[in-house]
ZAMI-76908 format. One record per residue (C-alpha): residue number from 1; residue in one letter; x negated, y negated, z. Coordinates in Angstrom, 2 decimals. Example, Ala and Ser with C-alpha at 12.3 -4.5 7.8 and 13.67 -1.06 7.14 Angstrom:
# residues 2
{1,a,{-12.30,4.50,7.80}}
{2,s,{-13.67,1.06,7.14}}
This chain:
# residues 301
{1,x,{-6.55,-166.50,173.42}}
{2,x,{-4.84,-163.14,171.71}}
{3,x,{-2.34,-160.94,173.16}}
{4,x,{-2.78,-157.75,173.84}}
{5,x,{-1.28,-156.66,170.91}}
{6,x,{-3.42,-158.68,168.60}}
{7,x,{-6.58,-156.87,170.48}}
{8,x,{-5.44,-153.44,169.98}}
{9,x,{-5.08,-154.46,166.32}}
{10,x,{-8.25,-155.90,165.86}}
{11,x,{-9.47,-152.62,167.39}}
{12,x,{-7.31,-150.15,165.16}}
{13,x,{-7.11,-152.11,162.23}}
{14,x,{-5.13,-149.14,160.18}}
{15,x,{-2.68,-148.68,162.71}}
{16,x,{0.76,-149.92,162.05}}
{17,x,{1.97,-152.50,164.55}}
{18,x,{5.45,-150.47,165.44}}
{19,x,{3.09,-148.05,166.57}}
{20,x,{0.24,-149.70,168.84}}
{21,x,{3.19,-151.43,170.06}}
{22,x,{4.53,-148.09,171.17}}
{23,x,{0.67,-147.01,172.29}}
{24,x,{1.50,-149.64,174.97}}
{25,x,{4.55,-149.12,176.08}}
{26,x,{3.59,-145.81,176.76}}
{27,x,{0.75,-146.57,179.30}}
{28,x,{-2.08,-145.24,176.64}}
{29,x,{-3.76,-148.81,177.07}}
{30,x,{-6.32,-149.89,179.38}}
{31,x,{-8.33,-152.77,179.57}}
{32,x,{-11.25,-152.67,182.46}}
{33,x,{-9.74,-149.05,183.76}}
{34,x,{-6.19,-151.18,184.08}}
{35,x,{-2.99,-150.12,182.16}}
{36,x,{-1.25,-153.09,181.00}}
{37,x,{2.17,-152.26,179.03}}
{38,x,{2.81,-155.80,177.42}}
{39,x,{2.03,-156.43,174.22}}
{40,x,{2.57,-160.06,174.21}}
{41,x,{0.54,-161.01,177.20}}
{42,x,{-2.29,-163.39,176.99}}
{43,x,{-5.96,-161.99,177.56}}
{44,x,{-9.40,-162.95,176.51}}
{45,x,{-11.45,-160.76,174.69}}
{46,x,{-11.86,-157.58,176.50}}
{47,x,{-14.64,-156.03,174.57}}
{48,x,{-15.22,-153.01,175.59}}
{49,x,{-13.59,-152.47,178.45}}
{50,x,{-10.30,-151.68,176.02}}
{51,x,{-9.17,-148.51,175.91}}
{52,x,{-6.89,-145.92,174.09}}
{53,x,{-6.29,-142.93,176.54}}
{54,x,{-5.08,-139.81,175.70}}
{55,x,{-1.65,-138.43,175.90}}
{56,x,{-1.32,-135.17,177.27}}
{57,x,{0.99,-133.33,175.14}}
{58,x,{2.41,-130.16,175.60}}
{59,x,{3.03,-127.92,172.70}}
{60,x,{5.02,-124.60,173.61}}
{61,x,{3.75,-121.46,172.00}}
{62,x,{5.91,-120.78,169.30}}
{63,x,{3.93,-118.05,167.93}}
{64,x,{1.87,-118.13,164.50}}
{65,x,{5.16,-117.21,162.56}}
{66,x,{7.47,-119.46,164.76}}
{67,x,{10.61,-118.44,167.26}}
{68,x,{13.93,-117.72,166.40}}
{69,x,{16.43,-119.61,167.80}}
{70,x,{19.19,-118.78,165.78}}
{71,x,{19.63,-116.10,163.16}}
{72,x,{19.78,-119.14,160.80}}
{73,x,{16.73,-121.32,162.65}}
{74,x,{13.08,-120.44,163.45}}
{75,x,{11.12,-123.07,165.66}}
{76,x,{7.51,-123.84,164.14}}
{77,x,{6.49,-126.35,166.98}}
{78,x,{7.44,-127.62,170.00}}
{79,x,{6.21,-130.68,171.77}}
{80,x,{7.44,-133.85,173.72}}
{81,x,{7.33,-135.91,170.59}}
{82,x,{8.85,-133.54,167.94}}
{83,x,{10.12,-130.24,166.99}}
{84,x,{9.69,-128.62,163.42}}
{85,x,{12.49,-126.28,162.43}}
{86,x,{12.72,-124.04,159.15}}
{87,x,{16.66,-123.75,158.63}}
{88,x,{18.35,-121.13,157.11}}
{89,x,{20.87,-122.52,153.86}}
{90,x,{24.31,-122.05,155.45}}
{91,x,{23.30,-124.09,158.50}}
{92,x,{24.28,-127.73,158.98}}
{93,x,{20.71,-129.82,160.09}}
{94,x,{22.39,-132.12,162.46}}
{95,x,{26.37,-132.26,164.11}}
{96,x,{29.34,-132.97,161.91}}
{97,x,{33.11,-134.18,162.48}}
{98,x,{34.28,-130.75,161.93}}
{99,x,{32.54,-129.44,164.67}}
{100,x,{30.59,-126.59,163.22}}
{101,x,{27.27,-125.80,165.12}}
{102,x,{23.94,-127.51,163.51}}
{103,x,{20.62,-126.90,163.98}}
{104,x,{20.21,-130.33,166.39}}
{105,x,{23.13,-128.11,168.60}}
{106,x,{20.79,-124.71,168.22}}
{107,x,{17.49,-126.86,169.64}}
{108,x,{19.12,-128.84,172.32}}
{109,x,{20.91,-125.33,173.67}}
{110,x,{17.20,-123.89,173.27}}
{111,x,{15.40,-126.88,176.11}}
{112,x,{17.77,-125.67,178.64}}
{113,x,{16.28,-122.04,178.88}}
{114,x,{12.74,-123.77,178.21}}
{115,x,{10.07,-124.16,181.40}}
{116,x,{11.00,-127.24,183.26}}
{117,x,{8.64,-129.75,181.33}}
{118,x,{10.89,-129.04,178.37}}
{119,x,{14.69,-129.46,179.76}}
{120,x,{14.23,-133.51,180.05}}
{121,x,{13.65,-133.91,175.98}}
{122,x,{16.62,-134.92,173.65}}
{123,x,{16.94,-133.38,170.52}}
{124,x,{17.51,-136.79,168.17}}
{125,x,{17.65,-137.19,164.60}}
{126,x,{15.21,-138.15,162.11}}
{127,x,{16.14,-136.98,158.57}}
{128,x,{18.21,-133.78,157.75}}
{129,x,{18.13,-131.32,154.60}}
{130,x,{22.04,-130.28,153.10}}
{131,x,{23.71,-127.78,154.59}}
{132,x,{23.04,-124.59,151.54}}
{133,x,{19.29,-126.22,151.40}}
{134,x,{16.96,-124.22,153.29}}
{135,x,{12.95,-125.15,154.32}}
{136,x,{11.72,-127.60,157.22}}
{137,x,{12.78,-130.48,158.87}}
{138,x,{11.82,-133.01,162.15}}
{139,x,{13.92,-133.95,165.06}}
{140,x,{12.18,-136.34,167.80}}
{141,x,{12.02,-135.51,171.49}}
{142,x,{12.15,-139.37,172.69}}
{143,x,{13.81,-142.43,171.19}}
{144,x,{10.23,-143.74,170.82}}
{145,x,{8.93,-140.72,169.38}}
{146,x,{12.08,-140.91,166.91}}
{147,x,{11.30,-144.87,166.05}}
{148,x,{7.68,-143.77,164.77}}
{149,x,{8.71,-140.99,162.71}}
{150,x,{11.63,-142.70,161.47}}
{151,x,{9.00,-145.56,160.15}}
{152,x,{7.14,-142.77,158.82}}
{153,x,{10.35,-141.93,156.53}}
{154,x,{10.77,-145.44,155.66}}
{155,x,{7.18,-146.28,154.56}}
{156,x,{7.27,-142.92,152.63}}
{157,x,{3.66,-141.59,154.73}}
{158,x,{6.06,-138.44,156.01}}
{159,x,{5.67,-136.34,153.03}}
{160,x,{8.43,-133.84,151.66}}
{161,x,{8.12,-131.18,149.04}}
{162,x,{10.13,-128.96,148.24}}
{163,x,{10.49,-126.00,145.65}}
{164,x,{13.67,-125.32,143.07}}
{165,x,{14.78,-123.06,140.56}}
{166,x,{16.59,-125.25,137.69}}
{167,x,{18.09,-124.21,134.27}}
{168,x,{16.52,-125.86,131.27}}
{169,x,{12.93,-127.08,131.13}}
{170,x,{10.99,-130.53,131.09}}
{171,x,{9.65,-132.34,128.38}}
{172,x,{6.45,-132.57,130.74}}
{173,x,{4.63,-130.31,132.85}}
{174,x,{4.82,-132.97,135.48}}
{175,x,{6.58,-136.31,135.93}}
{176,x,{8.15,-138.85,138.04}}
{177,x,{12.14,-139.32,137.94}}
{178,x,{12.81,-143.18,139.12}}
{179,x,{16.64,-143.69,139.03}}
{180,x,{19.49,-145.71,141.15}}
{181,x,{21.90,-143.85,143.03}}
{182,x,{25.27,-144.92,144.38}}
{183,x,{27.20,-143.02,146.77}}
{184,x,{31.33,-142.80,146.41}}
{185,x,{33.83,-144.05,148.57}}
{186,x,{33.63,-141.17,150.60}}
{187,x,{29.95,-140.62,150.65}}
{188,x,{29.91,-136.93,149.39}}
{189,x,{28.43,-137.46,146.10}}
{190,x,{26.13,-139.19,144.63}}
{191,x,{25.88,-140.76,140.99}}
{192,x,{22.97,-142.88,138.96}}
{193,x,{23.80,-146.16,138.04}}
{194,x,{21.53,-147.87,135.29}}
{195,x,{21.10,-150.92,137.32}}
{196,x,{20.29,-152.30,140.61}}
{197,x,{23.40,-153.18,142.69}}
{198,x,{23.86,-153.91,146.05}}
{199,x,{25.15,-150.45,147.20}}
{200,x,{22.82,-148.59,144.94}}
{201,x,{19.71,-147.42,145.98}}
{202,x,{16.03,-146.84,143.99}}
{203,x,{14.98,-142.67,144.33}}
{204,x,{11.29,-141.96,143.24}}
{205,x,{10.99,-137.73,142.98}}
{206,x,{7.73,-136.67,141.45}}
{207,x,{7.87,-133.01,139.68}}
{208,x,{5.42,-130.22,138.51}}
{209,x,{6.49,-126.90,136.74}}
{210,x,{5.00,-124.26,139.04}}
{211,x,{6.51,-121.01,136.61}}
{212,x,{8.69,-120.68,133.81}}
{213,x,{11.30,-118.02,133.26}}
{214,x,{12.25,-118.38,129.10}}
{215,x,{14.02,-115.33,128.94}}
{216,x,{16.59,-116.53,131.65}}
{217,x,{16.29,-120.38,130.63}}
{218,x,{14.75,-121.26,134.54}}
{219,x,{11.62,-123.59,135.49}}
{220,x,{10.80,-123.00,138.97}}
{221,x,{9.45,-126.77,140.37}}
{222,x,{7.53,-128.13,143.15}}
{223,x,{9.01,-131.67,144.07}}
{224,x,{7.71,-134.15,146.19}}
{225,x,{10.00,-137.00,147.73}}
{226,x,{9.08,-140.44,147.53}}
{227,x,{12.34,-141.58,148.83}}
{228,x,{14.80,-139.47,150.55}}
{229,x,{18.73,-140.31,149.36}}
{230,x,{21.11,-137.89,150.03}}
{231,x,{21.24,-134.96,147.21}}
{232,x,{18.56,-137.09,145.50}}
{233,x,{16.89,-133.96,143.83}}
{234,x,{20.13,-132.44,143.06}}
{235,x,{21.46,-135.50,141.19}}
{236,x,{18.19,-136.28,139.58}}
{237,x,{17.08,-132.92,138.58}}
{238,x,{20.57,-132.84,137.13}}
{239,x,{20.33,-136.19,135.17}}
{240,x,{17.48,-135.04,133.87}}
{241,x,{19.07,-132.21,132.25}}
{242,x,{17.36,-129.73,135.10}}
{243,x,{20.81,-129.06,137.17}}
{244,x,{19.91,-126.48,140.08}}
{245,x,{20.43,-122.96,139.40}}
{246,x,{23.53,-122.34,141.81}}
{247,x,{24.78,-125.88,142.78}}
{248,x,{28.04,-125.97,143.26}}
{249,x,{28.46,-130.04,143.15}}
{250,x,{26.04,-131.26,140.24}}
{251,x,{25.61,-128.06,137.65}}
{252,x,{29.02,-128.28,136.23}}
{253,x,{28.34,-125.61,133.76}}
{254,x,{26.20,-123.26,135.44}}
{255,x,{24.49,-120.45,133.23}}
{256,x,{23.48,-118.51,135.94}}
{257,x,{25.21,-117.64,139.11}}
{258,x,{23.93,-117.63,142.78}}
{259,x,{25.75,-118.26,145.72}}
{260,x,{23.64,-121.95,147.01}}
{261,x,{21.63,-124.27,145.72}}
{262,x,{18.22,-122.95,144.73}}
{263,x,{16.43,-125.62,147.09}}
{264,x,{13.78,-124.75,149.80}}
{265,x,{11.79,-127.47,151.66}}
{266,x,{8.25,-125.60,151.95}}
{267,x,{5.70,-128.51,153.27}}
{268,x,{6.46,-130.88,155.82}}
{269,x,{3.24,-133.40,156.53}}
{270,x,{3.42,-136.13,159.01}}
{271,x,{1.47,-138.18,161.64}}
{272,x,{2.19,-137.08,165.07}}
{273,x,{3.91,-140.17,166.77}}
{274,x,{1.63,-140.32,170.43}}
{275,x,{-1.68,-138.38,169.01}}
{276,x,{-1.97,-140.26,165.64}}
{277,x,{-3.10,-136.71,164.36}}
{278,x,{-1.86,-135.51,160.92}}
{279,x,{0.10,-132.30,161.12}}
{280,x,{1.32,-130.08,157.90}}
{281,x,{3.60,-127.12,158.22}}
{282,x,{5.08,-124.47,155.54}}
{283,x,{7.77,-122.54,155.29}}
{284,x,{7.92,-119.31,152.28}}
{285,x,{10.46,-118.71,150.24}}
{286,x,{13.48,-117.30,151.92}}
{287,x,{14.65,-113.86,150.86}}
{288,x,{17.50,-115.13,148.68}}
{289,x,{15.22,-117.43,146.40}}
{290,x,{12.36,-114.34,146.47}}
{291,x,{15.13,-112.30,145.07}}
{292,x,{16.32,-114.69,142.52}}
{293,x,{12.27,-114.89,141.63}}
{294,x,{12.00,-111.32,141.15}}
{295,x,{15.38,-111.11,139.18}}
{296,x,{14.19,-113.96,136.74}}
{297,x,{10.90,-112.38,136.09}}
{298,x,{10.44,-110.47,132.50}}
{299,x,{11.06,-106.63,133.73}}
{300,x,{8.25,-104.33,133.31}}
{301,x,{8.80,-101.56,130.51}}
């Protein structure tokens, strides 16, 4: 005799076992119009009197261009699993020792003014971009909404890209950049190591020239994360003789000025944690990098 568990499986045979677990928990499972929410216990085979119900989910209508929130934060979507942001650079993603307001602050001041359905969800973390990076990010609503997407991170099925302008150019059109990285003592920076060690970790970035600017030395990129370190574009693109046109930490002799990094995540594609439905949002260049586009482009005689 299976468990529960071992019948949803059998039933869903691509679904990852963190998440039918959480199917269950949730009440989404039936078996002969009863919901049963342990996975462990004991049943024959239930044929097809199993069931995966729906989950009712409520988006709110954040309009096709999304809601500011902030000067500094637009709200794409809304639901009780998961937000999507698009941060401003200049913005930290999630609360810091110092106190300085974050986005996480911005969307959990935000519920409270919401319709009622929306004041019980809890802005938690998931991942975070650096504070002078701008583009999209997730929070979760629920701790088992966060637990999903957080595996989603892990197993490297959430996928990232993002878009920088960096001096010098490749070798290749397009690449993959595998390297160790090893934080310092105090955790705000980030260098590659040329073997594994216990406190170093692998970072996979894979990179395509979308334009090049000869005249000014740039390569604009499109990156896509494998892994997600912290500044793990920044110190790779730098390693690889690509530093980021205006980083402040890893370009340490910058030939071109500009006040941030010139980092934007633009495509943020992930599973939704209750409807098991893939979901892919954008975010455009901000005005800043658009300007530092036009600026880099040959001018017109």
């Amino acid at each position: 005799m299976n468990t529960l568990l071992d019948w949803l499986l059998a039933r869903y045979p691509d679904t990852p076992r963190t998440r039918a677990k959480q199917w269950i928990a949730a009440g989404r499972v039936s078996v002969a119009g009863v919901v049963i929410r342990q996975p462990h216990k004991q049943l024959p085979d239930p044929g097809n009197t199993l069931a995966l119900l729906d989950r009712n989910t409520i988006s709110l209508n954040c309009g096709p261009n999304g809601m500011a929130i902030h000067e500094k934060l637009i709200l794409l979507h809304l639901d009780s699993s998961l937000a999507i942001v698009n941060k401003a650079a200049g913005l930290l993603s999630v609360p810091a020792p110092t106190g300085e307001i974050s986005a996480q602050d911005i969307l959990a001041a935000k519920l409270r003014t919401l319709p009622p359905v929306y004041r019980r969800l809890e802005a938690l973390v998931v991942h975070r971009i650096d504070f002078y990076t701008s583009g999209l990010f997730c929070m979760a609503m629920n701790p088992s909404a966060r637990a999903n997407l957080i595996e989603q991170v892990s197993e490297h099925t959430m996928q990232r890209e993002y878009i920088a302008f960096v001096e010098g150019r490749p070798r290749q059109p397009k690449g993959t950049w595998r390297d160790w990285l090893k934080l310092n003592q105090d955790e705000t920076e980030q260098t590659i190591v040329t073997a594994s060690t216990d406190d170093a970790m692998e970072s996979i970035t894979h990179y395509e020239v979308v334009a090049e600017f000869p005249r000014a030395g740039v390569v604009k990129l499109r990156l896509r994360l494998e892994t997600g370190r912290r500044h793990q574009i920044r110190v790779q693109a730098t390693h690889a003789g690509l530093p980021l046109v205006g980083d402040r930490k890893y370009n340490r002799h910058p030939r071109l000025r500009f006040p941030r990094q010139a980092l934007h995540a633009t495509s943020l594609a992930l599973t939704h944690p209750e409807l098991n439905r893939r979901m892919t949002f954008t975010a455009p260049l901000p005005d800043d990098l658009r300007r530092l586009e036009d600026m880099l482009k040959p001018s017109r005689t």
